[in-house]
HTML snippet that shows the backbone in 3Dmol.js (N, CA, C, O; Angstrom):
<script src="https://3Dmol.org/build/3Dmol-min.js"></script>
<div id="view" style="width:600px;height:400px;position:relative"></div>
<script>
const pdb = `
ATOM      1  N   UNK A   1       0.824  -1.195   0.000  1.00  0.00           N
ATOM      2  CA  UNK A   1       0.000   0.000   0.000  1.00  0.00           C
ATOM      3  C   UNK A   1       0.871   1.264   0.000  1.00  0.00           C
ATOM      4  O   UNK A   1       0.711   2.294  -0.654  1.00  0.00           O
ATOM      5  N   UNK A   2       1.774   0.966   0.832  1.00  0.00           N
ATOM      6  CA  UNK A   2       2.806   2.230   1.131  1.00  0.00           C
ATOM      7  C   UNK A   2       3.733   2.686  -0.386  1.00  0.00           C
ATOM      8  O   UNK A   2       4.013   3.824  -0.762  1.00  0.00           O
ATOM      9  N   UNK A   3       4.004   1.594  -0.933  1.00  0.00           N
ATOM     10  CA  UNK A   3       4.487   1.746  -2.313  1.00  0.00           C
ATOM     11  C   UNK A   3       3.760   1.927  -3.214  1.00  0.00           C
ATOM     12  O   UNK A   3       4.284   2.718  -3.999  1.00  0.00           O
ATOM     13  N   UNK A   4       3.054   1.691  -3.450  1.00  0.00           N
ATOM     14  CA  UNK A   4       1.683   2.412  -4.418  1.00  0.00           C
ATOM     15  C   UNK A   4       1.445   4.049  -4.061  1.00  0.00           C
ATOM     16  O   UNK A   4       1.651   4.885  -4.941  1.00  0.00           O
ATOM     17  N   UNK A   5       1.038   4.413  -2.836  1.00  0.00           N
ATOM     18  CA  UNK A   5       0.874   5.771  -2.662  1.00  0.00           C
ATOM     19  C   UNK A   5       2.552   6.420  -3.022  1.00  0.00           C
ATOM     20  O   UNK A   5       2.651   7.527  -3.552  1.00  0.00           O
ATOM     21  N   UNK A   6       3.366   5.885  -2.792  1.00  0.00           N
ATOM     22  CA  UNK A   6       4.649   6.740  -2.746  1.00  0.00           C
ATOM     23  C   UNK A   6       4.582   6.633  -4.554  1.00  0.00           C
ATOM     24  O   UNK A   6       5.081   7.649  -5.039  1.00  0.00           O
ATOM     25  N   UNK A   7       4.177   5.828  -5.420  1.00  0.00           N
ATOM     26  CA  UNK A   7       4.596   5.657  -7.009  1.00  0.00           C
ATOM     27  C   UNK A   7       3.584   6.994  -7.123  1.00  0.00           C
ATOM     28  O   UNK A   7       3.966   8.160  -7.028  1.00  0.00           O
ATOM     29  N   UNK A   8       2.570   6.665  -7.289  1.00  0.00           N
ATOM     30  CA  UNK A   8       1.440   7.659  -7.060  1.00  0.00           C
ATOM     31  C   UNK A   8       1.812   9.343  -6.686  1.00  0.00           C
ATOM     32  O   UNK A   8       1.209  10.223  -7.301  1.00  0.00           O
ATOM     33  N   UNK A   9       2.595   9.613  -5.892  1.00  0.00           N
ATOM     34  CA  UNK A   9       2.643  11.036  -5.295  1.00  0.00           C
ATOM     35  C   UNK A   9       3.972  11.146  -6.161  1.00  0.00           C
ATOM     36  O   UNK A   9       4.481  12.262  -6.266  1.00  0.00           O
ATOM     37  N   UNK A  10       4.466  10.238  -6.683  1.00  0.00           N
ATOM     38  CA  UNK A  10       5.964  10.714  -7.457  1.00  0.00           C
ATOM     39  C   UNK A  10       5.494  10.987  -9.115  1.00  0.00           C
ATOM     40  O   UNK A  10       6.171  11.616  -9.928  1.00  0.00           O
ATOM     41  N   UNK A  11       4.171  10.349  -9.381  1.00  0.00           N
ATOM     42  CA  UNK A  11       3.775  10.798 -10.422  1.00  0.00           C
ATOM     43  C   UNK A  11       3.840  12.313 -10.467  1.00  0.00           C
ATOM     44  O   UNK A  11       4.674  13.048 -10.996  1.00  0.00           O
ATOM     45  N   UNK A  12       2.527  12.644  -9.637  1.00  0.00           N
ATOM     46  CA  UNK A  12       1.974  14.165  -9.566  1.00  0.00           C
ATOM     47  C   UNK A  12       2.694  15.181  -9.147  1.00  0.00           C
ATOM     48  O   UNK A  12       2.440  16.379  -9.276  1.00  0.00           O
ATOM     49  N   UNK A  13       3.794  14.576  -8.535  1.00  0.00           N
ATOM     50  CA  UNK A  13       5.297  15.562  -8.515  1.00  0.00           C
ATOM     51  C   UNK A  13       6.037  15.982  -9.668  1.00  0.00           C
ATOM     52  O   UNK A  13       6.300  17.158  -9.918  1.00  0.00           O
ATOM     53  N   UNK A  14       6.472  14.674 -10.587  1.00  0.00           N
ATOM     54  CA  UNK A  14       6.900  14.980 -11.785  1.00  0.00           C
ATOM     55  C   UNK A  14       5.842  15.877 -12.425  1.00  0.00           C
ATOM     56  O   UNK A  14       6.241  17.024 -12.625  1.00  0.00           O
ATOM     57  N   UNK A  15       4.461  15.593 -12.829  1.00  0.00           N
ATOM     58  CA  UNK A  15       3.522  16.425 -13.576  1.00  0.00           C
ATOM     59  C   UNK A  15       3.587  17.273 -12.937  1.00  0.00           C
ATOM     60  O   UNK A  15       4.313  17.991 -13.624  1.00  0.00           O
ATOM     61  N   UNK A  16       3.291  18.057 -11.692  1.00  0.00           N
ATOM     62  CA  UNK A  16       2.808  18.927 -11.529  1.00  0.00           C
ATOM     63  C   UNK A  16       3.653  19.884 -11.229  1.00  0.00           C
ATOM     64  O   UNK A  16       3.078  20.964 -11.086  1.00  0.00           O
ATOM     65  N   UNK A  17       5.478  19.939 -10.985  1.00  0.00           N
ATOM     66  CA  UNK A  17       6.364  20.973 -10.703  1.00  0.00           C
ATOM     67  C   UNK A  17       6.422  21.708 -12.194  1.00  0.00           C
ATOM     68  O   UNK A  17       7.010  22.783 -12.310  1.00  0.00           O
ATOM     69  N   UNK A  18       5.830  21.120 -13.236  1.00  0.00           N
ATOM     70  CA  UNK A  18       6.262  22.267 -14.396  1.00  0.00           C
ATOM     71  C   UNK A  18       5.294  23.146 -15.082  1.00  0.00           C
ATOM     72  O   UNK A  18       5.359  23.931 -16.028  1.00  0.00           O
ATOM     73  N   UNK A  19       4.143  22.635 -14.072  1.00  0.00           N
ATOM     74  CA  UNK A  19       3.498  24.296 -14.128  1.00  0.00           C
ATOM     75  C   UNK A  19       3.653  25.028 -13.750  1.00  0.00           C
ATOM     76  O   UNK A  19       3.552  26.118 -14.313  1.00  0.00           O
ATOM     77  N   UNK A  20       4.098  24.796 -12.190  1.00  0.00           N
ATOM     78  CA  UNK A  20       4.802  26.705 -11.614  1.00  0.00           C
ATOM     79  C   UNK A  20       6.043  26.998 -11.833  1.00  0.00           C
ATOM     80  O   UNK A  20       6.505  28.116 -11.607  1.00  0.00           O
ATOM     81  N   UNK A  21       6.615  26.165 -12.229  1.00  0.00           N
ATOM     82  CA  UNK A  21       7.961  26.505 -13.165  1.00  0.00           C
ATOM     83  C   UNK A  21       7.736  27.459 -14.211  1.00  0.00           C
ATOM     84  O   UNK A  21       8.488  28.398 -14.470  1.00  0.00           O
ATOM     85  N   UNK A  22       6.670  27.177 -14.798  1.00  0.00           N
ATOM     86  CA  UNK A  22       6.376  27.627 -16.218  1.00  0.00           C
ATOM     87  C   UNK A  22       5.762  29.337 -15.993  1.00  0.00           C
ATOM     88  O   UNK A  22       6.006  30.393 -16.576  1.00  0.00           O
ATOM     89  N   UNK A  23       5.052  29.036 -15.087  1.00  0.00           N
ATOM     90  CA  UNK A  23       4.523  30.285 -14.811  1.00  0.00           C
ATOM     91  C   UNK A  23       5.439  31.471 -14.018  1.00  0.00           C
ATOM     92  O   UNK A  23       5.297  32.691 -13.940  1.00  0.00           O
ATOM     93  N   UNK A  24       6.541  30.447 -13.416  1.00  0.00           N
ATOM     94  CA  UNK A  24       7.426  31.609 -12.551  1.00  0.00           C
ATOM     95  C   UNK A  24       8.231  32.628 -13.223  1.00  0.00           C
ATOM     96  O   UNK A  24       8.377  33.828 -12.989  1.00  0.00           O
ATOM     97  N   UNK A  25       8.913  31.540 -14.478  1.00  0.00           N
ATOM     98  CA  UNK A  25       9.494  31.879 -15.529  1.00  0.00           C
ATOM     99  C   UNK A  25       8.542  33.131 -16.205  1.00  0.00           C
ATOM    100  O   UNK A  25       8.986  34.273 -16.087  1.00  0.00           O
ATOM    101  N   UNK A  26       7.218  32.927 -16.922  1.00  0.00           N
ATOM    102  CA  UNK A  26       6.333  33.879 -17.378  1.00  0.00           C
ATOM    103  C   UNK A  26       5.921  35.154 -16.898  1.00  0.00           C
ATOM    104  O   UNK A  26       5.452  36.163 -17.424  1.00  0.00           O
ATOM    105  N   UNK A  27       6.364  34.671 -15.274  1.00  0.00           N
ATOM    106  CA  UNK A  27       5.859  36.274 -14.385  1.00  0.00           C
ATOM    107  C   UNK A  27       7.376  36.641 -13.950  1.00  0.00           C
ATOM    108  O   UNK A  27       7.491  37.666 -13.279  1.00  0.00           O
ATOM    109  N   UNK A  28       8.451  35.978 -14.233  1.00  0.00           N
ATOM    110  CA  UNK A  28       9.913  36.458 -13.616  1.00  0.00           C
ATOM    111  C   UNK A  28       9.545  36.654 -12.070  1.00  0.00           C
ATOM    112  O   UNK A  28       9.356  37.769 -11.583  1.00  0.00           O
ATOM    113  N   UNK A  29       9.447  35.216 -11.202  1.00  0.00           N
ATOM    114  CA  UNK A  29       9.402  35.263  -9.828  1.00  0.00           C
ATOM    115  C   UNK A  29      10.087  33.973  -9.471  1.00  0.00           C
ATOM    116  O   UNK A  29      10.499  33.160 -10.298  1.00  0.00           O
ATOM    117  N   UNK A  30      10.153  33.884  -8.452  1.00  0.00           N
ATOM    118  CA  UNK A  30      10.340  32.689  -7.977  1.00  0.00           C
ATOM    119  C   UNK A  30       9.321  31.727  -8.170  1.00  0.00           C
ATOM    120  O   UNK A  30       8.106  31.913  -8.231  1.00  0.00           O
ATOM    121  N   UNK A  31      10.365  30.023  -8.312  1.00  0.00           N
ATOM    122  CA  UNK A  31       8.807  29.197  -8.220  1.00  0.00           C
ATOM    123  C   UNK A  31       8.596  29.240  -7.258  1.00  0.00           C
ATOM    124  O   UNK A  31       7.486  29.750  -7.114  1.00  0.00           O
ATOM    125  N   UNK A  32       9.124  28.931  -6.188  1.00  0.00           N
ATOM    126  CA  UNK A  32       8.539  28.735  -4.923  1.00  0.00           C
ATOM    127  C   UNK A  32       7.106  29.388  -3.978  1.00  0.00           C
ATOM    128  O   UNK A  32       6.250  28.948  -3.210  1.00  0.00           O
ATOM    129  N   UNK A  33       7.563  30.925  -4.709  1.00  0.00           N
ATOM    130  CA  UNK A  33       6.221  31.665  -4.754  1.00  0.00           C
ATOM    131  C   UNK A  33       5.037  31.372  -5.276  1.00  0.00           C
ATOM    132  O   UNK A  33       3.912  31.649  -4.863  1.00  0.00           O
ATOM    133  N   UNK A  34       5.415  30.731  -6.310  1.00  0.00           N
ATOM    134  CA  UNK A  34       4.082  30.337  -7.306  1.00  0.00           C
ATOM    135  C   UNK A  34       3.150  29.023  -6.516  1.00  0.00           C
ATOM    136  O   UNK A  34       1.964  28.833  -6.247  1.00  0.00           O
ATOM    137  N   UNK A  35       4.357  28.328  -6.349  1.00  0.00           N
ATOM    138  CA  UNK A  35       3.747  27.321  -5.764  1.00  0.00           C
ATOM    139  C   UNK A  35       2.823  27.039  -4.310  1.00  0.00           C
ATOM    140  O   UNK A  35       2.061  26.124  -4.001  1.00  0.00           O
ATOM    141  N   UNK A  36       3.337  28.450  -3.486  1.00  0.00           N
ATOM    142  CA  UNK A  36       2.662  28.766  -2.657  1.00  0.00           C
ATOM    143  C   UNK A  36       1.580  29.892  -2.543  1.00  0.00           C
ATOM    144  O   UNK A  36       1.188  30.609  -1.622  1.00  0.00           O
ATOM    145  N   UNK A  37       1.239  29.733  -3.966  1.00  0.00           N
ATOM    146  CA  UNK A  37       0.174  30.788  -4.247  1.00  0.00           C
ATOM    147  C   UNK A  37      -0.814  30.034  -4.576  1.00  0.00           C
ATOM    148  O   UNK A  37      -1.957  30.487  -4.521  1.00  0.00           O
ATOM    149  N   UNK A  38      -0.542  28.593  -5.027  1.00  0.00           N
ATOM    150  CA  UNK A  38      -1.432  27.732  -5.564  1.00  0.00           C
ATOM    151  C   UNK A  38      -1.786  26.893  -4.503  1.00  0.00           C
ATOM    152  O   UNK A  38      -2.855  26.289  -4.589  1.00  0.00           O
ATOM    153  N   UNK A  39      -0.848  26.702  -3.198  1.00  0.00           N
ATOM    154  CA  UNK A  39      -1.339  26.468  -2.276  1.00  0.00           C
ATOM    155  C   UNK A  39      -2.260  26.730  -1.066  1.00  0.00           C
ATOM    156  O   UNK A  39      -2.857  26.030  -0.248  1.00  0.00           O
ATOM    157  N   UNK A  40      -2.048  28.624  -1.423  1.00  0.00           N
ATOM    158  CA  UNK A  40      -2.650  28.931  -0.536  1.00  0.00           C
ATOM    159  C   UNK A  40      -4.277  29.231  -1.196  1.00  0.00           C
ATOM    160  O   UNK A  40      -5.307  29.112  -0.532  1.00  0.00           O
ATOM    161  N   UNK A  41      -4.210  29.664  -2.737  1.00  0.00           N
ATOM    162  CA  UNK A  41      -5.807  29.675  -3.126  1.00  0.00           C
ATOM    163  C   UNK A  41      -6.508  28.266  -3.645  1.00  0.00           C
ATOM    164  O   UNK A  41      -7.567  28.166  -4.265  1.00  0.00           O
ATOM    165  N   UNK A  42      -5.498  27.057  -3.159  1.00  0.00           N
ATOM    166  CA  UNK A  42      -6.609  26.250  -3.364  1.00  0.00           C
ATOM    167  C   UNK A  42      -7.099  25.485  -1.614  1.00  0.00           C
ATOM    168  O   UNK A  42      -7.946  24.608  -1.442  1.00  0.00           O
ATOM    169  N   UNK A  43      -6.319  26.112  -0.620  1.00  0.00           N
ATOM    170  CA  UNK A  43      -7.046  25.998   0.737  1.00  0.00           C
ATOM    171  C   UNK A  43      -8.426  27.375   0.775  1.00  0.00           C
ATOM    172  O   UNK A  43      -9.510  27.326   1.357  1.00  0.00           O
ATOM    173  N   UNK A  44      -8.070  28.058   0.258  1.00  0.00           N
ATOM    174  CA  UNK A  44      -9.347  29.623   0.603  1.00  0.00           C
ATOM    175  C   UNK A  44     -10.225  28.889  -0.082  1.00  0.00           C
ATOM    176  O   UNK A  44     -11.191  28.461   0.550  1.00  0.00           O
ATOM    177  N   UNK A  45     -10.098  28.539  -1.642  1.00  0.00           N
ATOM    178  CA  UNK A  45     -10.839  28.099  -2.746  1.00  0.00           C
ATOM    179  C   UNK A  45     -11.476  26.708  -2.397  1.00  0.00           C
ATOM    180  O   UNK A  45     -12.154  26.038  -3.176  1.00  0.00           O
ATOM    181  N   UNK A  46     -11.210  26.436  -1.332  1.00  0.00           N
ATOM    182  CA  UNK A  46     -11.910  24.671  -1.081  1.00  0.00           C
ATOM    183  C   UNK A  46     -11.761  23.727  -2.186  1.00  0.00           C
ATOM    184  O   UNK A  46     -12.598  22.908  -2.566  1.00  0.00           O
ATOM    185  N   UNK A  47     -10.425  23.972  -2.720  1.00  0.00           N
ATOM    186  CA  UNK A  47     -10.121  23.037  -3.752  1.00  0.00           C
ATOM    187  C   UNK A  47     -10.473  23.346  -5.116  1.00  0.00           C
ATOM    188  O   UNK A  47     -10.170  22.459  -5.914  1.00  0.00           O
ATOM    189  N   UNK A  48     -11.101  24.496  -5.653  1.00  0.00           N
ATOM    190  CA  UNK A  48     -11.690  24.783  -6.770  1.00  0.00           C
ATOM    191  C   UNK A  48     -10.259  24.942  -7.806  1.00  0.00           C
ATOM    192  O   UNK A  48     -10.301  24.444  -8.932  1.00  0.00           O
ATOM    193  N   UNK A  49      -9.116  25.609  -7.368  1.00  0.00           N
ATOM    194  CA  UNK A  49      -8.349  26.103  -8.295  1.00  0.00           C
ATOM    195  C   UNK A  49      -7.949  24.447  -8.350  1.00  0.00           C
ATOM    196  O   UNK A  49      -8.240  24.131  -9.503  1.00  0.00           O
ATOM    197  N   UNK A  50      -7.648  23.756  -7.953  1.00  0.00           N
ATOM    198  CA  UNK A  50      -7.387  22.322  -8.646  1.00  0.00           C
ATOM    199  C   UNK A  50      -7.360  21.931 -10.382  1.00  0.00           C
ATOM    200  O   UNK A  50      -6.503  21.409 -11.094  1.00  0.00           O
ATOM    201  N   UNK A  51      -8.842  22.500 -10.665  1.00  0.00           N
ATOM    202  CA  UNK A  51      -9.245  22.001 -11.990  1.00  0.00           C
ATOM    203  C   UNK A  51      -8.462  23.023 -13.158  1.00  0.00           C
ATOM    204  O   UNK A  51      -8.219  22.643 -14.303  1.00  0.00           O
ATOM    205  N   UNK A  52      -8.149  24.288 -12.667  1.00  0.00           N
ATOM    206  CA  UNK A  52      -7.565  24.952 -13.643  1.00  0.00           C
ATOM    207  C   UNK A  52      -6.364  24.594 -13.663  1.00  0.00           C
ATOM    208  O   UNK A  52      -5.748  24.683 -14.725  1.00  0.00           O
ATOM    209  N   UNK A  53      -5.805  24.160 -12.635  1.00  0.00           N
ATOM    210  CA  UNK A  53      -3.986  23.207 -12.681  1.00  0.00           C
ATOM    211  C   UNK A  53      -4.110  22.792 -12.974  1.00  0.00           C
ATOM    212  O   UNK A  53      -3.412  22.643 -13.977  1.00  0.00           O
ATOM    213  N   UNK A  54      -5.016  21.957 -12.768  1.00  0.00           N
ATOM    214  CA  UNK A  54      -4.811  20.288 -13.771  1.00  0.00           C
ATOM    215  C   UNK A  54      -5.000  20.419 -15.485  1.00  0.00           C
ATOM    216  O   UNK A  54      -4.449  19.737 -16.350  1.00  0.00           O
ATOM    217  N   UNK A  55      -5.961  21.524 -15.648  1.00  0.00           N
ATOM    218  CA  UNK A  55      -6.109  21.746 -16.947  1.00  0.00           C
ATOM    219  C   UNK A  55      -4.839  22.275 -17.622  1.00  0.00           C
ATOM    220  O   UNK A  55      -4.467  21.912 -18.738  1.00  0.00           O
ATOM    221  N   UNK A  56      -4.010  23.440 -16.607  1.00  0.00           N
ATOM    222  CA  UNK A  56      -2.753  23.532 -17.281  1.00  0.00           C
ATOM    223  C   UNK A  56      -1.481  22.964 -17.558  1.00  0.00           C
ATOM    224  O   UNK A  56      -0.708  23.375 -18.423  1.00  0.00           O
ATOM    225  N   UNK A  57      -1.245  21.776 -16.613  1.00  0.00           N
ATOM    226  CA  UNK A  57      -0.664  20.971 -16.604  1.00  0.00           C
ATOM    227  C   UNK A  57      -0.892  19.971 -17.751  1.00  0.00           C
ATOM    228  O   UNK A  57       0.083  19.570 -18.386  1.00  0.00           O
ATOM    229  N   UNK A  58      -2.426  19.452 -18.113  1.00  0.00           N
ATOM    230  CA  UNK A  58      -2.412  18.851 -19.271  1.00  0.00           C
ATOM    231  C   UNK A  58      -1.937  19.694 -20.629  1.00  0.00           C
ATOM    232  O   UNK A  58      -1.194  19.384 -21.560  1.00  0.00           O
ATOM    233  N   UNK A  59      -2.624  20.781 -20.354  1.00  0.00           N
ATOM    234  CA  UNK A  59      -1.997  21.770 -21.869  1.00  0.00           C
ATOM    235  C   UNK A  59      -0.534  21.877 -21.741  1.00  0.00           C
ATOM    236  O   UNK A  59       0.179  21.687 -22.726  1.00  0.00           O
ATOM    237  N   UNK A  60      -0.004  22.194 -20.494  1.00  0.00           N
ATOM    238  CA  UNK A  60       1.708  22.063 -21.077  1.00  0.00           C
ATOM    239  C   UNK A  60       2.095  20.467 -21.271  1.00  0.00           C
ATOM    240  O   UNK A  60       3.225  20.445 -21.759  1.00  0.00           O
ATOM    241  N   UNK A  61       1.661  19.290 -21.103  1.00  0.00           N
ATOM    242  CA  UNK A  61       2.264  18.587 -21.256  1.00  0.00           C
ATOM    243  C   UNK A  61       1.754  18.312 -22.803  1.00  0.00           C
ATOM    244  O   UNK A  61       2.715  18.182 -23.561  1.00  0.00           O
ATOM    245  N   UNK A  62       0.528  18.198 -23.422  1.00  0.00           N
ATOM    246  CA  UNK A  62       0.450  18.325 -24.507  1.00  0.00           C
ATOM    247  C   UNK A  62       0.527  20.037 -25.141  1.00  0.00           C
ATOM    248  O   UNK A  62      -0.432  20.792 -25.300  1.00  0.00           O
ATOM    249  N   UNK A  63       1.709  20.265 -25.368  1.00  0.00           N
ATOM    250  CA  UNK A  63       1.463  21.921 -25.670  1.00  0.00           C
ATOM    251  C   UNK A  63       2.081  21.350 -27.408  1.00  0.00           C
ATOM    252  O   UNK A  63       1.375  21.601 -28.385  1.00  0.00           O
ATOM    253  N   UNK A  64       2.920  20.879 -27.513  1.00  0.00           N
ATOM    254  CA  UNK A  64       3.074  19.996 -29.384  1.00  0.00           C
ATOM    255  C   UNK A  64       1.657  20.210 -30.419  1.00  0.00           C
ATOM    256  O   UNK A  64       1.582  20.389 -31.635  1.00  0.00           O
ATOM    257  N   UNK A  65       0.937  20.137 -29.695  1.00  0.00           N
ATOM    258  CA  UNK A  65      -0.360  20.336 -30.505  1.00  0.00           C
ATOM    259  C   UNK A  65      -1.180  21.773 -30.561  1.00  0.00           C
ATOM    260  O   UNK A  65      -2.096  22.101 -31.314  1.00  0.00           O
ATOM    261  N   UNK A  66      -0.561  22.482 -29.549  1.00  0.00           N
ATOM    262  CA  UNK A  66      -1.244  23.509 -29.702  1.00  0.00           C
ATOM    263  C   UNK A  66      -0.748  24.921 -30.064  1.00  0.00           C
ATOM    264  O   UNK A  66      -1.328  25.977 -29.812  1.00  0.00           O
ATOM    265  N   UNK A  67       0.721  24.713 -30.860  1.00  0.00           N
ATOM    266  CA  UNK A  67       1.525  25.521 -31.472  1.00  0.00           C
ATOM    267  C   UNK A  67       1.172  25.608 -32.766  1.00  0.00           C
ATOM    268  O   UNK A  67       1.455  24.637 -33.467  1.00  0.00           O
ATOM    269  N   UNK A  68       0.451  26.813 -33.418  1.00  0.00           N
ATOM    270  CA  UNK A  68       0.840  26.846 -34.406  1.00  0.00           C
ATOM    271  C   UNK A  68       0.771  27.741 -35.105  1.00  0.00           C
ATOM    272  O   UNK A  68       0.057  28.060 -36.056  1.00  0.00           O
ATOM    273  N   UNK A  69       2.084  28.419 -34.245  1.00  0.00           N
ATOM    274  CA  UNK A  69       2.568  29.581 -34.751  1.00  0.00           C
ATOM    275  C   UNK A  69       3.920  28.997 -36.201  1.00  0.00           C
ATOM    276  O   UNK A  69       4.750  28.093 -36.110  1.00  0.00           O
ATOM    277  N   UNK A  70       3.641  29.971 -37.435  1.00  0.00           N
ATOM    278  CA  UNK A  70       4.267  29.698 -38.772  1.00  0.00           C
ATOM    279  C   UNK A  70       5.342  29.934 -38.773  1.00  0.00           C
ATOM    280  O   UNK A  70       5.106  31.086 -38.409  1.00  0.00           O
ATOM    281  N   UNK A  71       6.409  29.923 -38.849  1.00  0.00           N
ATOM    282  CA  UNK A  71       7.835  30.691 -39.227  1.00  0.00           C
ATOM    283  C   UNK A  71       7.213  31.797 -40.639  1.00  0.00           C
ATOM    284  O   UNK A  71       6.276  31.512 -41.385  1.00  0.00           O
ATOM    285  N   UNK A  72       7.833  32.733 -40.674  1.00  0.00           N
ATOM    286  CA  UNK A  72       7.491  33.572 -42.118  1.00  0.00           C
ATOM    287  C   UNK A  72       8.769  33.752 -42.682  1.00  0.00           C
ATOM    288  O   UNK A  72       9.743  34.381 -42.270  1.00  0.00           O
ATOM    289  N   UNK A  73       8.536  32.903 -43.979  1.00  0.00           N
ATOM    290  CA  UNK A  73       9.894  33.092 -44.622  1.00  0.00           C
ATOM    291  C   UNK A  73      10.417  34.464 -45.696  1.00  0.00           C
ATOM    292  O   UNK A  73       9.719  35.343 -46.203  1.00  0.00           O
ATOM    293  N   UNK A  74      11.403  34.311 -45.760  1.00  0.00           N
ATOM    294  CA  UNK A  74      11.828  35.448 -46.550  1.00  0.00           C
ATOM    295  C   UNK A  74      12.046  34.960 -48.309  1.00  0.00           C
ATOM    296  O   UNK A  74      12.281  33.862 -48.814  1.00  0.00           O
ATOM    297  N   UNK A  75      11.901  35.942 -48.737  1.00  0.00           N
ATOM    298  CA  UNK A  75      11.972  35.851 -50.416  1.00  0.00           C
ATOM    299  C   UNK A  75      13.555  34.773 -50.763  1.00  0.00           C
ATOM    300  O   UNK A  75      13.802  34.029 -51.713  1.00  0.00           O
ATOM    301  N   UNK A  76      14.291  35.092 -49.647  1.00  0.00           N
ATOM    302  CA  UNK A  76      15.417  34.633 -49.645  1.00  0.00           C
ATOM    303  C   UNK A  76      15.732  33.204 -49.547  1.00  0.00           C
ATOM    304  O   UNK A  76      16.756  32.689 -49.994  1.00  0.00           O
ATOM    305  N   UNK A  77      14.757  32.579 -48.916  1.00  0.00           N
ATOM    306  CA  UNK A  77      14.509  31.441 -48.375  1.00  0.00           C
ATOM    307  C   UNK A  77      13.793  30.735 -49.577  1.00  0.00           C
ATOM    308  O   UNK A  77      14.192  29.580 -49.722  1.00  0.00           O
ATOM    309  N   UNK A  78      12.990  31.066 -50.333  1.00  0.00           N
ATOM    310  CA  UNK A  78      12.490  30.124 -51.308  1.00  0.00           C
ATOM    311  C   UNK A  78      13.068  29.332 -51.901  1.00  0.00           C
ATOM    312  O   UNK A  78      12.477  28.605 -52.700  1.00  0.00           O
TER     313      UNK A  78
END
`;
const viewer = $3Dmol.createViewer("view");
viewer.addModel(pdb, "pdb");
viewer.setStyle({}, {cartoon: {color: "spectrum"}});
viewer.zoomTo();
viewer.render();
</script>
């Protein structure tokens, strides 16, 4: 049992440190801040901000699909 919960919490560790990574980077802060921003509005929030992490966490891990920004080439390039 004890090894199952520990595989389990090492999942959602790997997934879930590179969203406030991502965002610390985006706002130029610390993660650590971030991460305790998400801690502290999802205790006020009774758990609500959950679903928008999790939603961003899936979009950065599939973010491959949701690029699609063009390169614009130059006359030079043809």
């Amino acid at each position: 049992m004890k090894r199952t919960l520990q595989k389990i919490a090492f999942f959602f560790e790997m997934r879930s440190f590179g969203v406030c990574a991502w965002w610390a980077t985006k706002l130029g802060i610390q993660t650590n801040k971030v991460r305790l921003g998400f801690i502290y509005a999802t205790c006020i929030g009774l758990g609500s901000p959950l679903i928008p992490y999790l939603i961003m966490a899936w979009i950065l891990e599939h973010k491959h699909y949701f690029q699609f920004k063009s390169k614009k080439r130059s006359i030079w390039e043809l």
